[in-house]
C-alpha positions in Angstrom: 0.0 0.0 0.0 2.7 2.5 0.7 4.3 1.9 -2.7 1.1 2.6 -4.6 0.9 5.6 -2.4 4.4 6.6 -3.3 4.0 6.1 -7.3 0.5 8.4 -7.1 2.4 11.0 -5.2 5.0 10.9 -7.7 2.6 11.4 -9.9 0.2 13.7 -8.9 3.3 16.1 -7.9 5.0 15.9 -11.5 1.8 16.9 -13.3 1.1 20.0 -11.0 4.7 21.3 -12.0 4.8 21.1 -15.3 5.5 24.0 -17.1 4.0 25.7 -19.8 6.2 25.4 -22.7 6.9 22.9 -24.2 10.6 20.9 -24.4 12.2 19.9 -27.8 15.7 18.1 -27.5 18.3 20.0 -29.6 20.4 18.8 -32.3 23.4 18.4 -30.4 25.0 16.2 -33.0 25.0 15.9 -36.9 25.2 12.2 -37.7 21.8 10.8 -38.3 22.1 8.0 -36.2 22.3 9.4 -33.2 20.2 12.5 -33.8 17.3 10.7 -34.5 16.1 10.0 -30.7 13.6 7.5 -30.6 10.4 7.2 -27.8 12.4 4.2 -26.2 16.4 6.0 -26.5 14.2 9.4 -25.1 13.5 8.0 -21.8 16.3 5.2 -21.4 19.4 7.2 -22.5 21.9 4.6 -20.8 20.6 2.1 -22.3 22.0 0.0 -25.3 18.9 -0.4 -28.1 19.6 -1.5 -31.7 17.7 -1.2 -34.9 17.6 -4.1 -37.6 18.3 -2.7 -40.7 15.9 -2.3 -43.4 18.6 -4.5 -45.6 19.1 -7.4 -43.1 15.5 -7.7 -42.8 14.7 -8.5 -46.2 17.4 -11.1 -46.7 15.8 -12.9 -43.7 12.3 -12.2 -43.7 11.2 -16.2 -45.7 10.5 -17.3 -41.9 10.2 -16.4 -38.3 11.9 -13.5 -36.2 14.6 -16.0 -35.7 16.9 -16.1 -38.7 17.7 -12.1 -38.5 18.2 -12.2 -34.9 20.2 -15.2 -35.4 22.4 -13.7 -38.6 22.7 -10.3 -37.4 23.0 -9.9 -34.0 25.1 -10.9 -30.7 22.3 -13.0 -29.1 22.1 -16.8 -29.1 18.6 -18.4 -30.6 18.6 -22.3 -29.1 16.7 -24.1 -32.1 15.9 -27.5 -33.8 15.4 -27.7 -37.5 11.4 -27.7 -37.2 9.3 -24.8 -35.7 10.3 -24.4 -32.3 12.9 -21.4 -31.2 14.2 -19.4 -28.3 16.0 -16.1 -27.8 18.4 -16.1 -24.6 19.6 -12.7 -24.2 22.8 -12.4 -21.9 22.5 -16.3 -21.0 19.0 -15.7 -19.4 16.5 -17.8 -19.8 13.3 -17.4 -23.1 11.3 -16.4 -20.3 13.3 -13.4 -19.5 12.3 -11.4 -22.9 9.3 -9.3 -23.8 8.0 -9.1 -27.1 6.5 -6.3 -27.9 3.5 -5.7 -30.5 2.0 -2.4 -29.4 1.0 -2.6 -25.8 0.6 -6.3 -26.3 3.8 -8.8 -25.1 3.4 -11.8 -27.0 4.9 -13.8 -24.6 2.4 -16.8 -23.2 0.8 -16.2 -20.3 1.1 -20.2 -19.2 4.5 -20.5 -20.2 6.3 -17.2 -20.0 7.9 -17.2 -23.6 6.8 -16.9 -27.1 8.4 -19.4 -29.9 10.1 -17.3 -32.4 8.8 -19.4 -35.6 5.9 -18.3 -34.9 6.7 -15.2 -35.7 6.9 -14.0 -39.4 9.0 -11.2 -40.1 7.5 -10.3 -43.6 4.7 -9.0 -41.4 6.4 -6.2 -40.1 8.1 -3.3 -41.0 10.5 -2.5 -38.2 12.4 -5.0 -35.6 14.4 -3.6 -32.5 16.4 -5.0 -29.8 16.9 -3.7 -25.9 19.9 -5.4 -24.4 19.7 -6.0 -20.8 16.7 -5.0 -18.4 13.5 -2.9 -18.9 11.5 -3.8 -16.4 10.8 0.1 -15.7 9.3 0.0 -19.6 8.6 -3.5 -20.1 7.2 -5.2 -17.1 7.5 -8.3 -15.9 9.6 -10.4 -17.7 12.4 -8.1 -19.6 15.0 -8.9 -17.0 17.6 -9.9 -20.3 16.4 -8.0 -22.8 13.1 -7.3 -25.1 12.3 -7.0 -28.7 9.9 -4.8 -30.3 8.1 -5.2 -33.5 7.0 -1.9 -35.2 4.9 -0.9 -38.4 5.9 1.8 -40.1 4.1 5.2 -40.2 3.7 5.6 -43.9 0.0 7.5 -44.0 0.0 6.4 -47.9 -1.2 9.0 -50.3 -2.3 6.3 -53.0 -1.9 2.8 -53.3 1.4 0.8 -52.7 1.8 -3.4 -52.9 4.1 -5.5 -52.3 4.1 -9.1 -53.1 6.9 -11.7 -52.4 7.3 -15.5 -53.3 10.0 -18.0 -52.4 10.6 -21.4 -53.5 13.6 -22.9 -51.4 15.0 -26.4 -50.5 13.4 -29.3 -48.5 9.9 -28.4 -49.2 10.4 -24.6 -48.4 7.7 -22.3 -50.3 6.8 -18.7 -48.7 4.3 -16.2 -50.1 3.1 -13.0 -48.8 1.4 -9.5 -50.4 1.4 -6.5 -48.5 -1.5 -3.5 -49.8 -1.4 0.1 -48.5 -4.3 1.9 -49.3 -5.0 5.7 -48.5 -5.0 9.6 -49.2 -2.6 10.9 -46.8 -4.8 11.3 -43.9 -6.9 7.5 -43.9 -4.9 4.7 -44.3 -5.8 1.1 -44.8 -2.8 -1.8 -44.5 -3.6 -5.3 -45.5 -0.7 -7.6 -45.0 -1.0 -11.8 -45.4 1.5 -14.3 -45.2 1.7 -18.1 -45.5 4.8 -19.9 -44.9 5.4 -23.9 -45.3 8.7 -26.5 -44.9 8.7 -30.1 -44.9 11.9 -30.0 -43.5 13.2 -33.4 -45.4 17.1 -32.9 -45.2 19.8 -35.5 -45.5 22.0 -35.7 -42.0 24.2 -37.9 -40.9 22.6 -39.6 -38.5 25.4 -40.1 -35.3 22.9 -41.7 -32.4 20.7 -44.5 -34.1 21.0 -46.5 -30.8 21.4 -49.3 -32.7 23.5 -51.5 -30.7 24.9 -54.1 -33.1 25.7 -51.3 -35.8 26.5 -48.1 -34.2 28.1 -46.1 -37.0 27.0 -43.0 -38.3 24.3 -43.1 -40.8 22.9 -41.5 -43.6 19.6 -40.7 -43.0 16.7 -38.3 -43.7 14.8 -36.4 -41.5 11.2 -37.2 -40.5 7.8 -35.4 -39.2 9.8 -31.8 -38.8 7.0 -30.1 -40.8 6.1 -26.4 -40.8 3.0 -24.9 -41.7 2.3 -20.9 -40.4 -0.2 -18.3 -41.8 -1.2 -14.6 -40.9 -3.1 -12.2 -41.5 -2.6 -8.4 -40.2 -4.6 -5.3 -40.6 -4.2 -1.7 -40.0 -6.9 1.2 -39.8 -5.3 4.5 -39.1 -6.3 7.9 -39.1 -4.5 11.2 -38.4 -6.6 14.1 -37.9 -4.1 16.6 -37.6 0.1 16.1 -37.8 0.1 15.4 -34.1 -2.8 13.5 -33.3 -3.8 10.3 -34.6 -5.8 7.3 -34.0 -4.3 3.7 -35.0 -5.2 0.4 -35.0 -4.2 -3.3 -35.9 -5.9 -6.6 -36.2 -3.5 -9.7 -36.2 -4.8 -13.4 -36.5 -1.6 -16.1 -36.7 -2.0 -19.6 -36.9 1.4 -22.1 -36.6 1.2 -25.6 -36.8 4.3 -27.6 -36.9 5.3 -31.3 -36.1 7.2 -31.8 -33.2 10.7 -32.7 -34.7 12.1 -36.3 -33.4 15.4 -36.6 -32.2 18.2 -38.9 -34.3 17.1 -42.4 -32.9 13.3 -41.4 -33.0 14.1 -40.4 -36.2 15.8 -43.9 -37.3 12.8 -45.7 -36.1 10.3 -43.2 -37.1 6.8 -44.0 -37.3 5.1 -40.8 -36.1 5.5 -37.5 -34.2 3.3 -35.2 -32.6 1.7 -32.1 -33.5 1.5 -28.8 -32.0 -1.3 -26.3 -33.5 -1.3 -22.8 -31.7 -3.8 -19.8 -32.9 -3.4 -16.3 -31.8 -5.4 -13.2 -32.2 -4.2 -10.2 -31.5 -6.1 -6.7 -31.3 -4.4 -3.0 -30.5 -5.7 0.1 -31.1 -4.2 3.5 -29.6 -5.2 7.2 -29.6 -2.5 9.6 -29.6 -2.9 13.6 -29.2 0.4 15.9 -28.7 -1.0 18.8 -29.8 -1.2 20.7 -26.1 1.2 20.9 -23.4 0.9 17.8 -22.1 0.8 14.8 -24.4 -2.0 12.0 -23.9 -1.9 8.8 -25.6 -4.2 5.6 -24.7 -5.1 2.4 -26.1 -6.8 -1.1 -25.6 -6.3 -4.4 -27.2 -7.1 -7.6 -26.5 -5.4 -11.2 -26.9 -6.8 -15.1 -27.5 -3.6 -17.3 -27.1 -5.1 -20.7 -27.6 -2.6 -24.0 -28.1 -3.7 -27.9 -28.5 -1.3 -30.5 -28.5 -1.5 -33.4 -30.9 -5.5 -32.8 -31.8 -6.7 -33.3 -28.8 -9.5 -31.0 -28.0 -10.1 -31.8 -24.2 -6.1 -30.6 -23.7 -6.4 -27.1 -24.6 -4.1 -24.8 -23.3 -5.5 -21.0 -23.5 -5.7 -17.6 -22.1 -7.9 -14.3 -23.3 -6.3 -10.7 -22.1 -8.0 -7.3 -21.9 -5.9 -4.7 -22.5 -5.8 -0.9 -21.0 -2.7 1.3 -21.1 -2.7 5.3 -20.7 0.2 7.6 -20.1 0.8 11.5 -20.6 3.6 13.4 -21.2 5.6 17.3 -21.1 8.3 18.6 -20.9 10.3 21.8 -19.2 12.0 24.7 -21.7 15.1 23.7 -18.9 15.3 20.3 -20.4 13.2 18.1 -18.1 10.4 15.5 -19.6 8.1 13.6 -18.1 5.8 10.7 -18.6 3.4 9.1 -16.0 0.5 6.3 -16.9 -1.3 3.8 -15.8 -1.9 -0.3 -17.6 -4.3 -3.1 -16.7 -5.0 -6.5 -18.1 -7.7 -8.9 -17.0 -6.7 -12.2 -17.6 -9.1 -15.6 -18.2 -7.1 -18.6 -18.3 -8.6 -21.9 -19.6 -6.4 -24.5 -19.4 -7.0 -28.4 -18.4 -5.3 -28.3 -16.2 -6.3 -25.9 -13.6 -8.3 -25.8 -11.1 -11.3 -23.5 -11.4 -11.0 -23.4 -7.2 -7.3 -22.1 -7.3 -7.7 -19.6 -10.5 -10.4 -18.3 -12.5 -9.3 -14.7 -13.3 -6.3 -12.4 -12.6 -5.9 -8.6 -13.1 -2.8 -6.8 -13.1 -1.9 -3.0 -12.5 1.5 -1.3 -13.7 2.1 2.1 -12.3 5.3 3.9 -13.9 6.8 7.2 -14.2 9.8 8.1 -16.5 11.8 11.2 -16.9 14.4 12.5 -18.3 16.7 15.3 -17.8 19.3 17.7 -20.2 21.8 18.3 -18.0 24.0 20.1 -20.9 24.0 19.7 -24.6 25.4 16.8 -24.6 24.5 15.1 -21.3 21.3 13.6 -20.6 20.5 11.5 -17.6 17.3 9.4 -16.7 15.0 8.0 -13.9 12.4 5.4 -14.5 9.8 3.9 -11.7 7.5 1.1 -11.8 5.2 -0.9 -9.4 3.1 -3.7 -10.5 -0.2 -4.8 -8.3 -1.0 -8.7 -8.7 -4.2 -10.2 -7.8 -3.2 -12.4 -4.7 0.7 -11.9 -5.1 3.0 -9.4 -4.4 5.5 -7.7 -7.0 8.6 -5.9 -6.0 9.4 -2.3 -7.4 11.8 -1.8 -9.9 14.0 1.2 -10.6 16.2 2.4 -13.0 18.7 5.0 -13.9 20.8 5.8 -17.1 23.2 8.3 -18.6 24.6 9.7 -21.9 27.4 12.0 -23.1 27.8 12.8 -26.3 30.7 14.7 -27.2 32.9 15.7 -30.5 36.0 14.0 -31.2 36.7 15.8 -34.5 34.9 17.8 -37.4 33.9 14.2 -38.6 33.0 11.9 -35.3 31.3 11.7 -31.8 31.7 9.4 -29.4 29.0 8.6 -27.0 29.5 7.2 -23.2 26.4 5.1 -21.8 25.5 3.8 -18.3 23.1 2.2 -16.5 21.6 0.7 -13.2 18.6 -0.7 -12.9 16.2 -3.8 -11.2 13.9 -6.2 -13.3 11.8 -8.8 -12.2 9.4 -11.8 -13.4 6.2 -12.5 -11.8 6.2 -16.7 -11.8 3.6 -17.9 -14.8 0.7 -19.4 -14.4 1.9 -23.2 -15.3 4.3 -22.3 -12.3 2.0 -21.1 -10.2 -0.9 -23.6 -10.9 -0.3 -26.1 -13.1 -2.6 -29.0 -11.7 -0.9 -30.2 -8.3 2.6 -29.8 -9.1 1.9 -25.4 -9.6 3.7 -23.8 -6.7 1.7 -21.2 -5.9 3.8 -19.8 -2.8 6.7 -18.6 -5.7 8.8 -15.6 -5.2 9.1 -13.8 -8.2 12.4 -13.7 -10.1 14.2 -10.4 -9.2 17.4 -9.1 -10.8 20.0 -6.0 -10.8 21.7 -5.0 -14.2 25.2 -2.6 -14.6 25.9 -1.3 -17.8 28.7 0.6 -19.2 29.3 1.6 -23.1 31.1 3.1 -25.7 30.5 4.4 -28.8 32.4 6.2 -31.5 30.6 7.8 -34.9 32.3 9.0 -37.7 31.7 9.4 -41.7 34.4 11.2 -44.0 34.5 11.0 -47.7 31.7 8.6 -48.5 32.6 6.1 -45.0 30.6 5.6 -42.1 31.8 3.7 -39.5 30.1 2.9 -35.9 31.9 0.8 -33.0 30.3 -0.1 -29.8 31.5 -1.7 -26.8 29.0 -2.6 -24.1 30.3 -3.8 -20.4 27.4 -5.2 -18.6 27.0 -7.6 -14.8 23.6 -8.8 -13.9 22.3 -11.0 -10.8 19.2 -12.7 -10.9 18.1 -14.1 -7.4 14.8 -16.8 -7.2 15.6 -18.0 -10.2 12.5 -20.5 -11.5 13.1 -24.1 -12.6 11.1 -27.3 -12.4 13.0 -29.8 -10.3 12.3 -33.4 -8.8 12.2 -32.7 -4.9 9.4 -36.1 -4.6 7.2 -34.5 -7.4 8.1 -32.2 -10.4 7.4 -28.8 -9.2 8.4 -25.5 -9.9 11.0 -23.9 -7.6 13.3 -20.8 -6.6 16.6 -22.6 -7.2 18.9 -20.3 -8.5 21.2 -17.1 -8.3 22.6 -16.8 -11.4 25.4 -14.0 -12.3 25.7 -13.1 -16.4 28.4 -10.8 -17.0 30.4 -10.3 -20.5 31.3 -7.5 -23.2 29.8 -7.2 -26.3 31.2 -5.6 -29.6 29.5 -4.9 -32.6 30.7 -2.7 -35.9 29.0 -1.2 -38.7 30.5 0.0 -41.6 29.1 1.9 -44.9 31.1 3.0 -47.7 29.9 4.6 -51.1 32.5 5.0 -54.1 30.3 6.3 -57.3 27.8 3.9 -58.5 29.0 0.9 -55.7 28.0 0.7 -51.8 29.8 -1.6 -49.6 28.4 -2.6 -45.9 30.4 -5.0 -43.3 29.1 -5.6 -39.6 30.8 -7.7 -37.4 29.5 -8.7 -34.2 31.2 -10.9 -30.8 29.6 -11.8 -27.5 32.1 -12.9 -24.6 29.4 -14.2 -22.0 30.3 -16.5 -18.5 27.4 -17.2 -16.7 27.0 -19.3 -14.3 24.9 -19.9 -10.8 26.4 -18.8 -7.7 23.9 -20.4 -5.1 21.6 -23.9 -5.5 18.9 -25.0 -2.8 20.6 -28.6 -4.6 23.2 -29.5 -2.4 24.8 -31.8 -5.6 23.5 -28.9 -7.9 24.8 -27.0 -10.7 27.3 -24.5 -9.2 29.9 -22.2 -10.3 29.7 -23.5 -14.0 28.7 -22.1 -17.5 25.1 -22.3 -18.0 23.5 -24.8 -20.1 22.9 -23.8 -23.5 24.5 -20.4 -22.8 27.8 -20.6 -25.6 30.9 -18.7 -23.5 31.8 -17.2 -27.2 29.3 -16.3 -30.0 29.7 -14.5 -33.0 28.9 -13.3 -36.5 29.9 -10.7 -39.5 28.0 -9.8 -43.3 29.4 -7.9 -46.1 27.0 -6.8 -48.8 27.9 -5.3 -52.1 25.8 -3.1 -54.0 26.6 -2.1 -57.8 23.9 -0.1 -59.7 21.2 -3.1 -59.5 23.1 -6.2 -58.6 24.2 -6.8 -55.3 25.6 -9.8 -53.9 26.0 -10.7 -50.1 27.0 -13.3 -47.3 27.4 -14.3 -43.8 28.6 -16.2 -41.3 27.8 -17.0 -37.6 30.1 -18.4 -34.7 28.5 -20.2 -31.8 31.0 -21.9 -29.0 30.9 -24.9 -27.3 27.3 -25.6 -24.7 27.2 -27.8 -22.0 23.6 -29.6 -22.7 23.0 -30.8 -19.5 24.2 -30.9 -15.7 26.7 -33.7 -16.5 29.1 -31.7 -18.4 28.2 -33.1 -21.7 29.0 -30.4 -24.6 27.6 -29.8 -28.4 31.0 -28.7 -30.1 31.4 -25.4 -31.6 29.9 -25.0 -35.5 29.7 -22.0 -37.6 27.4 -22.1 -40.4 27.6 -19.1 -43.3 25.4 -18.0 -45.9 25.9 -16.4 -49.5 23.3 -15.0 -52.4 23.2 -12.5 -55.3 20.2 -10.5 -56.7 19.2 -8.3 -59.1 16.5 -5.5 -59.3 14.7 -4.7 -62.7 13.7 -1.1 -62.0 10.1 0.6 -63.6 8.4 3.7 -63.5 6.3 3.1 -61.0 7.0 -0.5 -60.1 10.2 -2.8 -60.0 11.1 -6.4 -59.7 13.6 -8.2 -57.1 15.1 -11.6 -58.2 17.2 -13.4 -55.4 19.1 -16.5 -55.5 20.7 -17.9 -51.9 22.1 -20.2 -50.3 21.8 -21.2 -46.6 24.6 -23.7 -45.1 26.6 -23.2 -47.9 29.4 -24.7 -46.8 27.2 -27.9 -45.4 28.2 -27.9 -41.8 27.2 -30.6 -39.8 26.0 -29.4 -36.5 23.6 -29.6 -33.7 21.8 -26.3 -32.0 20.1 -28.8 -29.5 21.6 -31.9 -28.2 20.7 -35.2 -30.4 18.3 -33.3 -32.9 18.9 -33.1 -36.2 20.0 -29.1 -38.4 19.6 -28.8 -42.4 23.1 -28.8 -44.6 23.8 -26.8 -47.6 20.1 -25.5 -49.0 19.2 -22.8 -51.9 16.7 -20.7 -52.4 15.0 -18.7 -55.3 12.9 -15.3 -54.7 10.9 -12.9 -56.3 9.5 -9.5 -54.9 7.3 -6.8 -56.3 6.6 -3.6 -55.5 4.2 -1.2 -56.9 3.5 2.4 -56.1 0.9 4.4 -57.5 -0.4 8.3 -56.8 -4.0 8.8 -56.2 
């Protein structure tokens, strides 16, 4: 009680100061990049956020949110070769990322995560990545880091489409059409997608079990079929430059077979299916034409899952949706933003007990500011407290800085830190999942230290970026499902994730040709520090959490051809508490296209090739990952003027 009435005071006395004129942050740099200061980087200065290119998206975009994240970035995706991924940001676990659609987290209410596959880029226009906690932003859950999915604010004047097909190895076929519709002011977006793999690769098959000849094997994979579809619809309308109302309609179904390990695989018969359907509704009002900025919105989300056809199994929730916030700023510099979000949750799962659950609602209280101390120093306070129906949530700061300074006529370099707690409310298969839910939990809590560097500089056609990020977090009650008599889920763990991460970005344009290189390497020990488990994991690297990851692209542009590749580095992984390791494997990728350029419409023809030079690997112990594999694909785009 005295933390609500701390965040309402906090509240109540930032509104009565505000000030009557309006703050607009300066341009206290030239370069682009930095300039352009997002709604996240605006209230989270210290903190390191990074923007998939527009480039990188469409070489990846045939599949889920997985293949750019795992091609361009410094975070590790654990995968099998048929439709099930995870992100682990930092060595945390999937459960400790937010996805963000909106003010929607994807993430399943029963089982804390979201599967990656089932997430098709082609339907978005924008992807992002925030490394480390956001708790103060997020919520529950973004203790290692959260990914938001944006669509672009085009307000169309006329009509624009864009269709793509690809035809690709192993039963690969994608298509998808995107239609924006509108007259500058109304806007209508139709995007649909349909993606399929059968997933029927040679491997060499090392674990057969067969006793009397156990030799490797060639042999071809089995019942590792992907089938996913979606359709996503925008409405928007701005009545004026600065206030607008927006809204999206997103309906996903994912069906895939539940890929068998190598000596299911040798004595295949069948395998099981998993069918989940999602519908997804947002729609947000947004007015900053006054002194203080108001935006609110409401969605709602059906997550529904059954395993193998069985009806009577279903695994489901339905969430209602409120979120409201405004905003001003001081002509000294300062900013702030206060709201308010509620969800009322239904879960209807089998498995529960209509005695112990039936509904939940959750509050989120949070205030953020911001404050330009100089022109090149900005610092940062976030608050947030979360109310839980019959459980108790801890509250979670944060702090971060910036300096920005000139290093030449040509190049900045920028200084970043942060501090700041996360934490995860336990999910409801923890917390009442038949008699084995543990309702008597503690949620997951965590600290996070960051420190970065960045230098900026273009001269003579070159832009270069380099960042260097330190970063120590500490996650305390750490939740896993252990055998104390019965399988239950327990606080088990404190678990320390510390590393550096570098990453590099380099453009250069000579006449009629563009280069770009990025390079990209993780240095990540994590390991637990304390185990209820006498005989537990201790002091050791983290399963499935690779001590060394990598990865690095060039792409070559001349007039309309262009040709590309890349190439990712994962380290060694223990797989399992008895020191067992998958060896280290890199895996690089290679294609070339051409663009046949129109008046008001142009064609894209790509060839690739995935795997290409056939490395034989495993991403998860004793389960089966394509080899070499090509693909063919067309785009179109067509742009007319009303």
């Amino acid at each position: 009680m005295r933390r609500f009435i701390l965040m309402v005071f906090l509240i109540c006395i930032g509104f009565g100061v505000f000030s009557q004129t309006g703050f607009s942050l300066s341009d206290t740099i030239m370069i682009q990049e930095v300039v352009k200061v997002g709604e996240l980087r605006k209230y989270q200065p210290g903190a390191k956020i990074d923007e998939i290119s527009a480039v990188q998206i469409n070489l990846a975009q045939d599949g889920g949110i997985e293949n750019v994240l795992r091609r361009f970035t410094p975070v590790y995706i654990k995968s099998d070769a048929g439709g099930l991924s995870s992100i682990h940001f930092r060595g945390t676990s999937a459960s400790h990322t937010t996805i963000n659609f909106g003010g929607i987290n994807l993430n399943s209410l029963t089982l804390g995560q979201s599967n990656l596959s089932n997430i098709p880029l082609f339907l978005f226009d924008g992807l992002s990545l925030q490394y480390g906690s956001s708790s103060t932003i997020n919520g529950s859950g973004a203790i290692g880091g959260a990914i938001y999915l944006t669509l672009g604010d085009k307000w169309t004047d006329g009509i624009k489409a864009t269709a793509k097909t690809t035809i690709g190895s192993f039963g690969e076929f994608m298509s998808g059409a995107k239609v924006y519709a509108g007259n500058g002011n109304w806007e209508s977006v139709t995007r649909v997608y349909w993606y399929q793999k059968e997933n029927d690769f040679p491997f060499t098959n090392h674990y057969t079990g067969n006793v009397e000849n156990p030799g490797a094997f060639s042999d071809i994979q089995h019942g590792a079929s992907v089938k996913n579809k979606g359709f996503l619809q925008e409405l928007n309308y701005r009545f004026t430059k600065s206030q607008f109302l927006k809204s999206s309609f997103w309906v996903e179904n994912s069906w895939y077979q539940v890929q068998p390990n190598m000596q299911s695989n040798y004595h295949y018969t069948e395998t099981q299916v998993i069918n989940d359907d999602n519908v997804r509704i947002w729609t947000d009002y947004t007015n900053n034409e006054h002194r203080i900025n108001f935006k609110g919105g409401a969605g709602y989300v059906h997550d529904m899952q059954v395993y193998d056809y069985n009806e009577t199994q279903q695994i489901g929730t339905d969430r209602f949706i409120a979120d409201f916030q405004a905003s001003t700023g001081f002509s000294t510099g300062l900013g702030l933003k206060a709201g308010a979000s509620y969800k009322y949750i239904n879960p209807d799962v089998y498995s529960y007990s209509d005695s112990v659950i039936d509904f939940e609602q959750q509050v989120d209280l949070y205030l953020s500011s911001f404050y330009q101390v100089t022109r090149g120093l900005r610092v940062s306070l976030n608050l947030r407290q979360m109310f839980v129906t019959g459980f108790e949530a801890p509250f979670t700061p944060s702090l971060g800085a910036e300096y920005v300074f000139r290093t030449g006529s040509e190049s900045i370099l920028k200084l970043t830190s942060s501090l700041s707690k996360s934490y995860r409310v336990p999910t409801f298969n923890d917390r009442y999942w038949g008699v084995q839910g543990n309702p008597d939990l503690l949620p997951e809590s965590g600290k996070n230290a960051e420190l970065g560097v960045q230098f900026q500089t273009e001269k003579e056609g070159c832009q270069t970026s380099i960042g260097v990020n330190a970063f120590f977090m500490d996650v305390g009650n750490w939740i896993e499902w252990r055998n104390f008599g019965i399988w239950q889920a327990q606080n088990v763990l404190e678990v320390v994730s510390k590393g550096i991460e570098f990453q590099s970005n380099t453009n250069i344009k000579l006449g009629l040709a563009e280069a770009d290189f990025t390079l990209n390497y993780t240095f990540n020990p994590v390991e637990p520090v304390k185990n209820v488990e006498e005989n537990g994991l201790l002091n050791r690297q983290m399963n499935y959490s690779p001590l060394h990851m990598g990865n690095a692209s060039v792409g070559l542009k001349y007039k309309m051809w262009r040709i590309f590749a890349d190439g990712q580095y994962t380290g060694w992984r223990y797989t399992d508490d008895f020191g067992r390791k998958l060896p280290v494997f890199f895996v690089a990728n290679c294609g070339v296209g051409y663009e046949f350029d129109f008046e008001h419409h142009n064609l894209d023809v790509t060839l690739s090739s995935n795997n290409f030079l056939n490395a034989d690997y495993q991403n998860e112990r004793y389960y089966a990952m394509p080899g070499r594999s090509f693909r063919l694909s067309l785009k179109y785009d067509l742009n007319l003027e009303l």
